[in-house]
Residue frames relative to the residue before (quaternion, step in Angstrom):
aa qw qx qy qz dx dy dz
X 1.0000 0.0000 0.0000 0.0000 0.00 0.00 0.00
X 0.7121 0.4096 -0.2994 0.4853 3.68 0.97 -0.60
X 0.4560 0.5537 -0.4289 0.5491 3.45 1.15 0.15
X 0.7723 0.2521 -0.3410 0.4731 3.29 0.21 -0.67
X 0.5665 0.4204 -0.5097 0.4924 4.17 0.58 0.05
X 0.7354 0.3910 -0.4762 0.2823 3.55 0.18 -0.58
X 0.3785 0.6334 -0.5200 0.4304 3.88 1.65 -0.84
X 0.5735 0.5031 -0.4594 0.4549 3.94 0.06 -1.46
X 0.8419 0.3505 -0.3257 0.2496 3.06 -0.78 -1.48
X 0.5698 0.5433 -0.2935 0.5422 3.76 1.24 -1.09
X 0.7062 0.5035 -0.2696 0.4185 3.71 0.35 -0.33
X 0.8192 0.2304 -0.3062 0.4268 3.05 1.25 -0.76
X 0.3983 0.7324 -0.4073 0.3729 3.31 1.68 0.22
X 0.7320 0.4481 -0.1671 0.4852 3.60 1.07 -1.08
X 0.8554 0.0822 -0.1306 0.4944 3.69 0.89 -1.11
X 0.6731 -0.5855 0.3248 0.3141 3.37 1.20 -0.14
X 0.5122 -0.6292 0.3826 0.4420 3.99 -0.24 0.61
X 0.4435 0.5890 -0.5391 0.4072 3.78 1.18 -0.36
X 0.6707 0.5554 -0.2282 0.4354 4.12 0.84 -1.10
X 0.9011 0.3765 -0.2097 0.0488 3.21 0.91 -0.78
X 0.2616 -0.8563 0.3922 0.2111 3.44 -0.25 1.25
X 0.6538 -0.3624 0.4377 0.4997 3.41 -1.53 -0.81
X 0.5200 0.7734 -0.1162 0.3433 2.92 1.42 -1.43
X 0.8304 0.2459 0.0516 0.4974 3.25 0.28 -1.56
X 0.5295 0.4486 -0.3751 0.6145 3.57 1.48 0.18
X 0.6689 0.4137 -0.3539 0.5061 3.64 0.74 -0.29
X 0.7737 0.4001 -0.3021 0.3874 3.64 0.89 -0.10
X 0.6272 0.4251 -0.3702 0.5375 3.09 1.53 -0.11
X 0.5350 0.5392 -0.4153 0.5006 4.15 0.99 -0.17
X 0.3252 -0.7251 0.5355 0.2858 4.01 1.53 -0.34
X 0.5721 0.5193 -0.5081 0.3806 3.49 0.56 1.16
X 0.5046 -0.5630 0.4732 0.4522 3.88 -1.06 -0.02
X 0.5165 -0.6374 0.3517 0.4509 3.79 -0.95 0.79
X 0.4402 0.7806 -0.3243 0.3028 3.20 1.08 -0.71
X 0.6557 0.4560 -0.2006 0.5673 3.61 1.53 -1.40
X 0.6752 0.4992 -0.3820 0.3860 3.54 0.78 -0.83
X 0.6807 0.3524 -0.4251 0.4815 4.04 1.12 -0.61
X 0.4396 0.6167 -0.5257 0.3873 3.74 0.70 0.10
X 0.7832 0.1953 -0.2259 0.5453 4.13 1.06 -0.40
X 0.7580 0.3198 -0.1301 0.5534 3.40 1.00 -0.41
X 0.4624 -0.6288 0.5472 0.3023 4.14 -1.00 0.91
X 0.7454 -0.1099 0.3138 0.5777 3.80 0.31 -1.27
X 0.7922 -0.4090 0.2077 0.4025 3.64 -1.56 0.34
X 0.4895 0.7072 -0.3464 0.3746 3.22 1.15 -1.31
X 0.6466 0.4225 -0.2169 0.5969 3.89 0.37 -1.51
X 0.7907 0.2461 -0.3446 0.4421 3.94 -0.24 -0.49
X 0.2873 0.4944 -0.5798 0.5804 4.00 1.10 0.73
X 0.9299 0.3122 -0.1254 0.1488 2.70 -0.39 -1.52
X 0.5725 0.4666 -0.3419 0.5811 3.08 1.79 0.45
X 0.4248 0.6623 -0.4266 0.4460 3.35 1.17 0.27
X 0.7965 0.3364 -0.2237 0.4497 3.09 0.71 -1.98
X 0.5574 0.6370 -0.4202 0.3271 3.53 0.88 -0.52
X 0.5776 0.6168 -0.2224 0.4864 3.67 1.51 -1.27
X 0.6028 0.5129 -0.3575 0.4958 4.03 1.23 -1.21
X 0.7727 0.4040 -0.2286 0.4329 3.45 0.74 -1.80
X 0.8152 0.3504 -0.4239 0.1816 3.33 0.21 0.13
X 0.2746 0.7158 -0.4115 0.4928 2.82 2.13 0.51
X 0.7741 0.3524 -0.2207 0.4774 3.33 0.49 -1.32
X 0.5785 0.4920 -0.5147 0.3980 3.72 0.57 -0.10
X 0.5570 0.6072 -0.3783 0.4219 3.52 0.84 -0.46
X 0.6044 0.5805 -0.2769 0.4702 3.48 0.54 -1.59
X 0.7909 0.4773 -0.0972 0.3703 3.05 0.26 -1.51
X 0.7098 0.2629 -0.4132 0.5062 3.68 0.66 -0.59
X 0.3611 0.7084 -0.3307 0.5083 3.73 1.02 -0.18
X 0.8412 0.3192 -0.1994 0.3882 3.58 0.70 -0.99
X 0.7029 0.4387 -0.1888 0.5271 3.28 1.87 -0.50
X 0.2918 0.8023 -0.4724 0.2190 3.46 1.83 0.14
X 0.7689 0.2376 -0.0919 0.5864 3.94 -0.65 0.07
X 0.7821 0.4642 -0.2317 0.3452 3.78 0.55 -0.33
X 0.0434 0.8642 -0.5000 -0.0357 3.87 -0.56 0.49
X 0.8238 0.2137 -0.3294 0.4089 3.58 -1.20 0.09
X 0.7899 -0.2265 -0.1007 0.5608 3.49 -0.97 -0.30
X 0.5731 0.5946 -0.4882 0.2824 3.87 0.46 -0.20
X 0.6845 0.3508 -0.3043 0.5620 3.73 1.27 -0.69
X 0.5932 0.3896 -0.5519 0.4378 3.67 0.71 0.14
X 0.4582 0.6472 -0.4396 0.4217 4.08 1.11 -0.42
X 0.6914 0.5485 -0.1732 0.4371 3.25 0.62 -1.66
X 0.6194 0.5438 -0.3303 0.4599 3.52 1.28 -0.91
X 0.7545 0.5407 -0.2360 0.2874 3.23 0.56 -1.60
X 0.5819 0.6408 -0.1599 0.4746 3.25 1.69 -1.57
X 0.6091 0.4407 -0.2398 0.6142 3.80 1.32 -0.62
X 0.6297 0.2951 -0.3994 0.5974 3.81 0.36 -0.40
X 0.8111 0.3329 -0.3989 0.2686 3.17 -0.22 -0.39
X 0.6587 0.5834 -0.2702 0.3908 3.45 1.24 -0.45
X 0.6170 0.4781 -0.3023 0.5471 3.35 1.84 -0.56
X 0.6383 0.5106 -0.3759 0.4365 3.60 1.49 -0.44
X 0.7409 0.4699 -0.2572 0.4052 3.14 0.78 -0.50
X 0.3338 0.7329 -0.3022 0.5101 3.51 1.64 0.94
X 0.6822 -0.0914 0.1628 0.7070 3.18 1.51 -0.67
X 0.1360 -0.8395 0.5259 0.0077 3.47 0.15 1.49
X 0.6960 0.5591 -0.3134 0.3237 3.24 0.77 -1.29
X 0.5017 0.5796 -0.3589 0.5325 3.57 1.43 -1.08
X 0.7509 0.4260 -0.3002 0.4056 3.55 0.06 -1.19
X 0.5647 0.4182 -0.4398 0.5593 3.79 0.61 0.04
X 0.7686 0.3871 -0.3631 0.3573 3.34 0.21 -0.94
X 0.5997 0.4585 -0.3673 0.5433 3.55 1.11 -0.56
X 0.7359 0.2149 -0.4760 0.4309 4.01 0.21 -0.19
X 0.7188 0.3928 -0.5289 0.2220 3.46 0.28 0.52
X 0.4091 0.6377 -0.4458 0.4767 3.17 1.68 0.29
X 0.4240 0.7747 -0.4542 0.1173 3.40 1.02 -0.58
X 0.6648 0.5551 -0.2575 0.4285 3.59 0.54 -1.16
X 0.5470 0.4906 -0.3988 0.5487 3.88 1.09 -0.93
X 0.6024 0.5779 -0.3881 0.3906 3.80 0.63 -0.93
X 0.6566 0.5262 -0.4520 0.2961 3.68 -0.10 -0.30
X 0.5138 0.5898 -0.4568 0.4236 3.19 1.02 -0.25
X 0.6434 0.4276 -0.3931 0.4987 4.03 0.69 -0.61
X 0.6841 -0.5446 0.4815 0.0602 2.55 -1.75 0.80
X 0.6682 0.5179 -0.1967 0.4965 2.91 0.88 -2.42
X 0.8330 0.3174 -0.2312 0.3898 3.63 0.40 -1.25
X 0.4215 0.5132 -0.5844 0.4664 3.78 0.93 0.75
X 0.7235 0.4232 -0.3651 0.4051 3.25 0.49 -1.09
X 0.4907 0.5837 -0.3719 0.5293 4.14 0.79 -0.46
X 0.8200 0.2252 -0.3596 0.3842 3.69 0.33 -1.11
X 0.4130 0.7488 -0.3567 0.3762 3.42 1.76 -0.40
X 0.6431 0.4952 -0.3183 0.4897 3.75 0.61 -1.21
X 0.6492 0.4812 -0.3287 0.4889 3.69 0.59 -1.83
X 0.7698 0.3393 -0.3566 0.4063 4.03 0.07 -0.46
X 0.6492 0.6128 -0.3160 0.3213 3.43 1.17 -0.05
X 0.3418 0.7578 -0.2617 0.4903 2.76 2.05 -1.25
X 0.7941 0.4366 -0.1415 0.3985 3.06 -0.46 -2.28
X 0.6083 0.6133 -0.3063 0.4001 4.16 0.89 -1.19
X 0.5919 0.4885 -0.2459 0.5921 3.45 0.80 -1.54
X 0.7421 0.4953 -0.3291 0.3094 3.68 -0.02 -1.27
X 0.6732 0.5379 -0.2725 0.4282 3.47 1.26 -1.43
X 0.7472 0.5073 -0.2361 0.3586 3.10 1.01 -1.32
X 0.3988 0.6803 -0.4043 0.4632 3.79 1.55 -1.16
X 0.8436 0.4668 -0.1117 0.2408 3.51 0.27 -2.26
X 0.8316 0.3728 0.0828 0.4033 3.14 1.49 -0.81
X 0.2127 -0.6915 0.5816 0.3719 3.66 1.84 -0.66
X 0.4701 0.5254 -0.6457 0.2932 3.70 -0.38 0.41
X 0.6287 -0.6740 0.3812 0.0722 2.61 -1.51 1.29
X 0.6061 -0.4886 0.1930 0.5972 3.86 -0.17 0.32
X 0.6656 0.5854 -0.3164 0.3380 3.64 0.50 -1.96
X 0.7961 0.3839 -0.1588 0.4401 3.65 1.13 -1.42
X 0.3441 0.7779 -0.2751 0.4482 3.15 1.26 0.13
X 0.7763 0.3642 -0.0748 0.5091 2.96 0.31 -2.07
X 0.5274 0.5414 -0.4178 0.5041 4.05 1.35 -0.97
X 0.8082 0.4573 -0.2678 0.2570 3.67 0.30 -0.53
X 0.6711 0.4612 -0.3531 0.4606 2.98 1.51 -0.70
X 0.5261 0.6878 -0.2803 0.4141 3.15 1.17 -0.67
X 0.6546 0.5451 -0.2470 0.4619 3.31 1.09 -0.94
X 0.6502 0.4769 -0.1959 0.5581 3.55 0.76 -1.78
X 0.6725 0.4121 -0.3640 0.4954 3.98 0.91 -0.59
X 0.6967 0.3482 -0.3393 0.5275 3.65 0.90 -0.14
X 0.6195 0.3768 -0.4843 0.4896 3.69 0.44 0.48
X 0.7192 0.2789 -0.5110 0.3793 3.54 0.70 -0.04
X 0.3045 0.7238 -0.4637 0.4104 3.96 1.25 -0.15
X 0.7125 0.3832 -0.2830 0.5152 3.78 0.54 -1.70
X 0.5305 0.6589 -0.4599 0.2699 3.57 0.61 -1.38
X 0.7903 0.4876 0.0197 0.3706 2.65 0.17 -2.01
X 0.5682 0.3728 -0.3634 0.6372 3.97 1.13 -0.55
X 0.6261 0.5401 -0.4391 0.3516 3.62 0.06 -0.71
X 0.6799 0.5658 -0.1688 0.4349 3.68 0.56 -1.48
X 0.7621 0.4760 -0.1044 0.4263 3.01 1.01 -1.02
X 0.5661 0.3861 -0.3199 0.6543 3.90 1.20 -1.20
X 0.7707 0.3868 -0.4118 0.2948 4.00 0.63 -0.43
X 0.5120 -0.6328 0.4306 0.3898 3.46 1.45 0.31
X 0.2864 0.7113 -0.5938 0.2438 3.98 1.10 0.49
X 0.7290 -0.4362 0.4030 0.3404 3.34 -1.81 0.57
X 0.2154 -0.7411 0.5228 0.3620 3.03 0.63 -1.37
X 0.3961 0.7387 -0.5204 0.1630 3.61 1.00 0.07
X 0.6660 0.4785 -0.2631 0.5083 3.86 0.84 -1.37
X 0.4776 0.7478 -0.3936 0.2405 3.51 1.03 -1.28
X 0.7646 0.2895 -0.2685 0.5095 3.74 0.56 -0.48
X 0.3849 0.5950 -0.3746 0.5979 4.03 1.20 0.12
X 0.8750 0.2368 -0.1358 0.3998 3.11 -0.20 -1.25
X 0.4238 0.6375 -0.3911 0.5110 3.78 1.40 0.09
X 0.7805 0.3419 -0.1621 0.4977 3.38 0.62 -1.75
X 0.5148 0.5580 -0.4411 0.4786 4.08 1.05 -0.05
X 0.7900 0.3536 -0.1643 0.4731 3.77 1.00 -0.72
X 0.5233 0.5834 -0.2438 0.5713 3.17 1.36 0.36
X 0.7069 0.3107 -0.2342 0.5907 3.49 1.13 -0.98
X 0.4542 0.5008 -0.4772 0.5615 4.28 1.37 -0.41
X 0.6398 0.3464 -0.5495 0.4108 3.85 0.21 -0.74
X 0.7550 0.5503 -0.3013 0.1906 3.16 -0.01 -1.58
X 0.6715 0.4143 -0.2371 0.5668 3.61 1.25 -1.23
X 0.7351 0.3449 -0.3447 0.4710 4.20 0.84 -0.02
X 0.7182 0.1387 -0.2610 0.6300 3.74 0.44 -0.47
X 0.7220 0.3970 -0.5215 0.2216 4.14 -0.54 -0.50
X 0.7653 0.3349 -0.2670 0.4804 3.23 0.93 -1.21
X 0.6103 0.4914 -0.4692 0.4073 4.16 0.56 0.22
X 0.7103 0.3501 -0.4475 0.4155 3.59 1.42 -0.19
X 0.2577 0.7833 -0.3852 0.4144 3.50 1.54 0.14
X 0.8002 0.4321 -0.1187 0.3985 3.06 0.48 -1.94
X 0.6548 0.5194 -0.2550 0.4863 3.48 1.33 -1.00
X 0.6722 0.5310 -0.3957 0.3311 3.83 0.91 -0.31
C-alpha cells in the first residue's frame, strides 16, 4: 500500500496530477492495477492517502516543535516546521496545494486540517486571551500567509533557501501587529 502512495506522490512531483492515473501509479509502484483497487476505490482515495501520510508526518514534527513553547515563538516554531517539512519535497507540495480544493471531499483530510487549526486556535488563544471568533481570524490568517508564501516560491520555481526566514518574519509582523493589538484591545 505504501508503494502505491509513494508512486502518487513521485508522479505527481515529476509530471503533475494532470498525468495521474490509476494506471500509471500501478505501474510505476511495480504492482498489477488490479492490486492497487484491492486498497484503494479510484485516484481520489490514493490523494487522499497521500495527503493524509504528509499530514501526519507533519503533525508530528510540528507538535514536537511547539512542545514547551507558546505565543509567537511556538507559532515561529510552527511556521519554521511547515516550512521545513514542505520544503523536503516542494514539487509534491504544489501539486498537493493545488489539488487542494478536489480535497474537501475527504473526510480523513478535513479531520487532519481540522486538528492542525485547532492546535494553532488553542495556541493563539493560550498566548494571547483572544477570544474564540478572533482567534480563529488569526490563525486562519497566519495559515494563509504561509499557504501563499509557500505557493508563491514554489509556482516561481524559488530555491527555497530564505523561504522559511522570510515565512517566520511575516508571521511574527502578523503576530506583533494584529494578534497582540487585538489582545490588547479586549
Amino acid at each position: 500500500m505504501e508503494d502505491v502512495i509513494e508512486a502518487a506522490a513521485r508522479i505527481l512531483e515529476v509530471s503533475g496530477a494532470e498525468a495521474l492515473t490509476t494506471n500509471l501509479i500501478a505501474e510505476v509502484a511495480g504492482v498489477s492495477p488490479g492490486s492497487v483497487y484491492q486498497y484503494f476505490s479510484d485516484k481520489q482515495s490514493i490523494i487522499s492517502a497521500l495527503i493524509e501520510r504528509e499530514a501526519h508526518d507533519f503533525i508530528r514534527v510540528s507538535q514536537g516543535a511547539i512542545k514547551g513553547r507558546s505565543g509567537v515563538e511556538a507559532m515561529i516554531a510552527f511556521a519554521t516546521a511547515l516550512t521545513l517539512h514542505r520544503l523536503q519535497r516542494p514539487k509534491l507540495t504544489l501539486q498537493l496545494i493545488l489539488l487542494d480544493p478536489t480535497l474537501t471531499e475527504s473526510v480523513e483530510s478535513a479531520k487532519i486540517n481540522e486538528q492542525i487549526y485547532n492546535l494553532l486556535v488553542d495556541l493563539v488563544k493560550a498566548s494571547s486571551a483572544l477570544p474564540d471568533a478572533k482567534a480563529s481570524v488569526a490563525v486562519m490568517d497566519m495559515m494563509g500567509i504561509m499557504r501563499g508564501m509557500m505557493l508563491s516560491e514554489f509556482l516561481n520555481h524559488g530555491s527555497g533557501d530564505d523561504l522559511p526566514g522570510r515565512i517566520v518574519d511575516a508571521i511574527a509582523g502578523y503576530w506583533s501587529r494584529r494578534v497582540q493589538t487585538l489582545a490588547g484591545s479586549e
